[in-house]
Each structure stands twice: as C-alpha cells, then as structure tokens.
C-alpha positions, 0 to 999 in steps of 0.5 A: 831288563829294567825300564826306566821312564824319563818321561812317563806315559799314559799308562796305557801306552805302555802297558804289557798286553796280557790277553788271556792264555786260552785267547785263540789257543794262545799259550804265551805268558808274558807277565807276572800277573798272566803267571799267576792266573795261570798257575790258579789252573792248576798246571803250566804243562805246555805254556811258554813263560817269556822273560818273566822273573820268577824268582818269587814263585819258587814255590809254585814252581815246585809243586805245578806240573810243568811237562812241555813248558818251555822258559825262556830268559825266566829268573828263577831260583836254583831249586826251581829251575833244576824242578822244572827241568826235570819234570820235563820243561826246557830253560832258556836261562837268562843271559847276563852282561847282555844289554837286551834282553833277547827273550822279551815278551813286549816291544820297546818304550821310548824310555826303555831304549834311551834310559841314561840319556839325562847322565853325564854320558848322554847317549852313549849310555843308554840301552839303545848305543850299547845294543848297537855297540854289541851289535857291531862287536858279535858281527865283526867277530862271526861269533854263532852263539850271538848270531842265534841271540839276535835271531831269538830277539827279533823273532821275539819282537816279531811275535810282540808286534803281532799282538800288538797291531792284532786287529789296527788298521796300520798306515805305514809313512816312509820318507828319509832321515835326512830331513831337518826339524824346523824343515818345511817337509818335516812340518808336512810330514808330522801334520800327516802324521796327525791327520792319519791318527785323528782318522782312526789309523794306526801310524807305523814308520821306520822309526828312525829321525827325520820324516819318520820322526816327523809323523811319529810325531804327528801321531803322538800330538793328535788327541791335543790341541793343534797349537800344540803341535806348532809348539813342538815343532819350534821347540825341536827346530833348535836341534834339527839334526841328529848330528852332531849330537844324538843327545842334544837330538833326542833330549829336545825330543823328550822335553817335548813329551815331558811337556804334554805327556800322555800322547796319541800312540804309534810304531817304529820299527827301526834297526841297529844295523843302521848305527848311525840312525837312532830310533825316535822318542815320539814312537809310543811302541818301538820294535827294534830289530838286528837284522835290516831284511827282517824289518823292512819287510815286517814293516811293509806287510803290516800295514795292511791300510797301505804305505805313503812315500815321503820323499826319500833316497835310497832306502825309501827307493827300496821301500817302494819296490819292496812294497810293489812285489807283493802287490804285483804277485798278490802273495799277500793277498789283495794289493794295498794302497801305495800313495807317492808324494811329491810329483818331481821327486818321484818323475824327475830326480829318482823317477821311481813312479813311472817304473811303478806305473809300468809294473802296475799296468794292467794288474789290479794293483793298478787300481790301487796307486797314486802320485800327488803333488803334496803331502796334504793331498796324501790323505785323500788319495789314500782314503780313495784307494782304499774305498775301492777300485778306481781306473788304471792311472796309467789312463791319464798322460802322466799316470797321477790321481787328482 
C-alpha cells in the first residue's frame, strides 16, 4: 500500500522498525532492506517476509533456499513465486481491490489513513472511510474469506504494536469522544497529555476524537514551546467537532502538523467498527483494528505505567471494569495504576468509583487506585502509585487520594 504524507514527520516517527532478524529469535522480515541483509546470509529457510514487494529480487528469489519460509502479501514476479513455492515455502499472495492491506509488517501513520483528504471528495476518499466502507459491506454479507482477511489484519497490527512499544512505558487516557475542541476539559485533556510525554511516558488513547484526540494532541506539542500548544488549541476551536464534517474536523487537524510539524510521538489505537468515529491525526503511530473486543483489551494490557479515566460515557464505563478485572484477578501480574478524574463524575452522575472501591477493597490493587478532583492532579496521583503501595483508599470516608 502506498503512504502518502500530507504532512511529513520527523523521519523518525515514521520509520518502519527493522530490528535485526536473529533479535531475540526473531524471524520476521518487514522491509526491503531486512530482505537484503537477510539474503546476504545465504538462505531465507524458515523467515516470514510480510507485505514486502519483491518484484526486484526475482533473482535472489530463484537461487536462495526458501524450506519453511512463509510470504505473506509479498509481490513478486510469476517465475519467482511458483520457485519459492516449490522449494517448500507457503505464498499468501497480495489481494488486489482491497483497500488495506491485511499483511502489514507496521502500524499506521496519520497520513497513511487519511491520504485524500486534501481532494474533492474529502474524507470520503481516504483509506480510512473506504476500510470502514469494506468493513461494513463484508460484515452485512457474512462473507468467511473477509472475516479471515480482518482477523489476519488485526493480528498483523497486534504484532506491529508489540515491537512497537517493546521496552515503553505506556500510560493509557481514556475519556469520551463527545468532548469538544475549544472545551475547557479538552484543554485539560491535551495539557495531560503533554505533562505525561515530558515525563518520559509513552501516551496510548483509543485514538478516536474527542478527549482521546486531546491527549494525542498534548503528546505531540510536548518537545515544543508551551505557546504552542495555546496556538493549537484556538486554531482546532474553529471546527470542534467531527460533525458535521469529518473533513473540515481533521483538515484543522493537519493544518495544525503542517505548522509545527515534527512533533512528540504517541499511539492510538482506534477501530472501524465505530464508523461513526475517525481516528485522529495528532497519533504519531496508529493501530487500527476491525474487531472492537480486540482492541479495548490490546489497548488496556499495554499500558503497563497504568490508565487515566477522563470523564467518559459508556464506553469509558467499560474501559474501566475492563482495566479493573485483570488488576482484581492478577492475570497479568501485579495491578497497575487506574487514576479516576473528576470526583462528580464518577460518584454522582455514573457513580463508577464507589463499585471500583468496592472491588478493590482488601486486594492489592487497592493500593493502586485513585479519584481526583481534577485533570492537573491526575499526574501526581499517578506518579504516587506507581512508586509503590499506599494505604487502602477505602480507609478514607469517600475513598479518594489527595
């Protein structure tokens, strides 16, 4: 699939990782260049070549021995592919007239999915409305052979995110889409956003608008001046909602990058199965899924530095016992941080806390929850959990952390 750039970042927030194919037993090749240095060995006898186009290695491709090695959506040259084939290799061949590529070796770029935006059609044209047009088209139908072309996708974008984050310590901000640019909680939400990434964290959010867009946003404006942030934010105010025009929405988006381009990396993680949703721009590496299931819970096990919860509706509701059931059963080891935001929100109008309270009560991620008042507190209550246990907050008569 070709990326088009509307606005080009530092090179090295979009650069494919290529890690050495013997890392860790590692045995993917993603790249041209991973191919190449590969093929110097003398033998690609057991590799995976992912969504690679080979079409100028037909050559290298008769000659080297290929037993077990495994092609997937790999372009190559007729002669070549029935070679490889038959010295023992399986060929996943491209799928043409698809508009993703369900093999991809890397996760998305802003640019990548909204390639088009700036044409006639807006929108409508990129690669990110006609996935969700695919998307919606193969569900309707009950057709098998796209059902195994979405699985194959996310599971591709699984592995990608993995290499991705290797080693990051990953806060996730949860909150709803609802929220409005020019909104004094979606200020809030993006100055987070920036106070996390200028502490070191690596900012993960369901990607999507709203409070999600917001401390994507903060993440990106972190190795700038802080005026630039305040600059941001006013020019976005023009067009606070995704509706009624997702392109005007994520134009302002990009005019912003356009202006201080080269900005703090972060993730998304969002889905086309909320079509009414679109991912946004200021998500340096995006990791979009088909399935919802798969990506609330890829997105909540990975940040492993815990999660901060921004007002939200139902979704953010979900996000939070989501998060809570693997910290009460310690299935994925020791709990992680879960910070609440906003001390109504959560006790009066969708009284979530006093049931996490309850759950906690007693365990040890007891020790690792808290409710502020504020977003600017947010920080400080997660830093403090993290450091190490503290008393059962439930010791207190309404069960927050100073």
């Amino acid at each position: 699939m070709t990326t088009v750039q509307p606005n080009p970042d530092s090179p090295a927030h979009h650069r494919p990782i290529e890690r050495s194919p013997h890392h860790r037993g590692d045995r993917e090749i993603e790249t041209l260049a991973a191919f190449d240095r590969v093929l110097e060995t003398g033998s690609l006898s057991g590799y995976r070549v992912q969504s690679v186009d080979l079409t100028g290695r037909t050559t290298a491709l008769l000659g080297t021995p290929v037993a077990e090695a495994v092609f997937l959506g790999c372009r190559m040259e007729p002669q070549a592919a029935a070679r490889v084939r038959a010295g023992g290799a399986l060929v996943f061949p491209p799928i043409p007239d698809l508009p993703f590529d369900p093999y991809r070796g890397r996760l998305y770029s802003p640019g990548e999915l909204f390639a088009s935006l700036a044409t006639a059609a807006g929108y409508a044209a990129t690669p990110d409305a006609l996935a969700h047009d695919w998307y919606q088209r193969t569900m309707s139908d009950g057709d098998v052979f796209a059902s195994m072309l979405r699985s194959i996708h996310d599971d591709a974008i699984s592995d990608a995110l993995d290499e991705h984050l290797a080693g990051a310590r990953v806060v996730g901000v949860m909150g709803g889409h609802a929220l409005e640019r020019g909104s004094d909680a979606y200020e809030g939400a993006a100055r987070l956003g920036r106070r996390l990434a200028r502490a070191g964290l690596t900012v993960a959010t369901g990607g999507g608008p709203g409070a999600m867009e917001a401390a994507n946003l903060g993440a990106y404006a972190a190795p700038f001046e802080d005026a630039m942030l305040d600059e941001s934010l006013a020019l976005l105010a023009k067009v606070p909602h995704f509706t009624p025009s997702v392109t005007d929405w994520a134009r302002a988006a990009f005019e912003v990058r356009e202006r201080r381009p080269g900005g703090g990396a972060s993730v998304g993680i969002p889905t086309w199965f909320y079509g009414h949703e679109p991912p946004n721009a200021f998500a340096t590496h995006i990791a979009k899924y088909f399935v919802n299931a798969v990506r609330e819970d890829g997105l909540l096990a990975r940040s492993n530095a815990g999660v901060v919860f921004l007002p939200g509706a139902a979704g953010t509701v979900q996000e939070i016992f989501d998060n809570a059931t693997p910290n009460y059963y310690g299935s994925r080891g020791e709990p992680t941080p879960m910070v609440l935001v906003d001390r109504a929100h959560w006790t009066e109008k969708l009284p979530a806390w006093p049931l996490l309270r309850a759950l906690a009560a007693g365990r040890p991620m007891s020790t690792k929850i808290a409710l502020v008042d504020s977003v600017e507190e947010a920080p400080e209550a997660l830093a403090a959990l993290m450091d190490g246990p503290r008393r059962d907050p439930a010791s207190r008569p309404d069960g927050a952390v100073s």
